[in-house]
N, C-alpha and C positions, 0 to 999 in steps of 0.2 A: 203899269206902275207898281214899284215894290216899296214896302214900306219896311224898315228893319230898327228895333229896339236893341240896343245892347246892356250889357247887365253884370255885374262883378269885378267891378275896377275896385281900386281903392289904394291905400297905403299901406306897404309892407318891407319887410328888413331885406337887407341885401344874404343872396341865399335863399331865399323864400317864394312861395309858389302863388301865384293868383291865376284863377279860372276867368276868363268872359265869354258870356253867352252872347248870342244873336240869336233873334226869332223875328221871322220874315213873314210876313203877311200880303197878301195882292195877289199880281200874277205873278204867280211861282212856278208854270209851266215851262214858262219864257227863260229861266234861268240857266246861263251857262255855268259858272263859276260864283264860287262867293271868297270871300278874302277879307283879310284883316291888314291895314295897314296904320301907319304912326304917324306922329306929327312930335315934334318935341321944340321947347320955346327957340324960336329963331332960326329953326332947321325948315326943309322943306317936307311934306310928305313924303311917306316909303312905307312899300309892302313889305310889309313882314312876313305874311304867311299867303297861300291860296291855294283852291281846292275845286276842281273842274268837275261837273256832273258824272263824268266818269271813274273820279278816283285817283285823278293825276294831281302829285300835291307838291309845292315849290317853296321854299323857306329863303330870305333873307341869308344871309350868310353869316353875319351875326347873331341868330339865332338859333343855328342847324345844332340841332342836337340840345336845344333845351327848352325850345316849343313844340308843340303840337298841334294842326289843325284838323278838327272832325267834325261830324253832321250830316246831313241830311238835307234833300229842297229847302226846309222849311226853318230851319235854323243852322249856325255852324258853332264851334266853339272854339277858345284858343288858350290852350293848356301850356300857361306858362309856367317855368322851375328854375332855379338857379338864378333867380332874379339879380340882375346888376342894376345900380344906379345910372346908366346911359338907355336905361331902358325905360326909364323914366316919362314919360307921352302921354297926349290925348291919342287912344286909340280909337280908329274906326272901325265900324262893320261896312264889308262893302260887298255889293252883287252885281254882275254884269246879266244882262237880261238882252238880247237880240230882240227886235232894232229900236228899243227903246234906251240903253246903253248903262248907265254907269244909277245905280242909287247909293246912297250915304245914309246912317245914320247920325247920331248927332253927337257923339263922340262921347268916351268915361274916360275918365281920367286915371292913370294908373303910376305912383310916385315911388319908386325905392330909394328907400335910404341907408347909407352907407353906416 
């Protein structure tokens, strides 16, 4: 079981940068990939970013070129810029961990306004 905290959401202008952190706690050995994905009201979830223990890293196509995904086992981060208001979501932290599967955090909230 992995446990994961995220950390640096919040409200910002459109054009504007917000960081969020994960820090992952448990078995972290276990860990293949960690990832950030969105949720936005009335949509369904969607990956936004992910990042495989080896360094193989995939973006959303909405986002390619204005985030960022980086870290380590033990946390990742998600360096976003250029913020648009459809970016607007409860984002998640997420870790896939073999063969116990998928953990979530509990989501931040992240609002651009136009």
């Amino acid at each position: 079981q992995v446990q994961l905290v995220e950390s640096g959401g919040g409200p910002v202008q459109a054009g504007g940068s917000l960081r969020l952190s994960c820090a992952a706690s448990g078995r972290l050995f276990s860990i293949y990939a960690m990832a950030w994905y969105r949720q936005a009201p009335g949509k369904q979830r969607e990956l936004v970013a992910r990042m495989t223990r080896d360094g193989r890293t995939d973006y959303a196509d909405s986002v390619k070129g204005r985030f960022t995904i980086s870290g380590s086992i033990d946390h990742s981060n998600l360096q976003m810029t250029n913020l648009k208001p459809e970016d607007t979501a409860v984002y998640y932290c997420n870790v896939f961990a073999p063969p116990q599967g998928d953990s979530w955090g509990q989501g931040i909230q992240v609002t651009v306004s136009s």
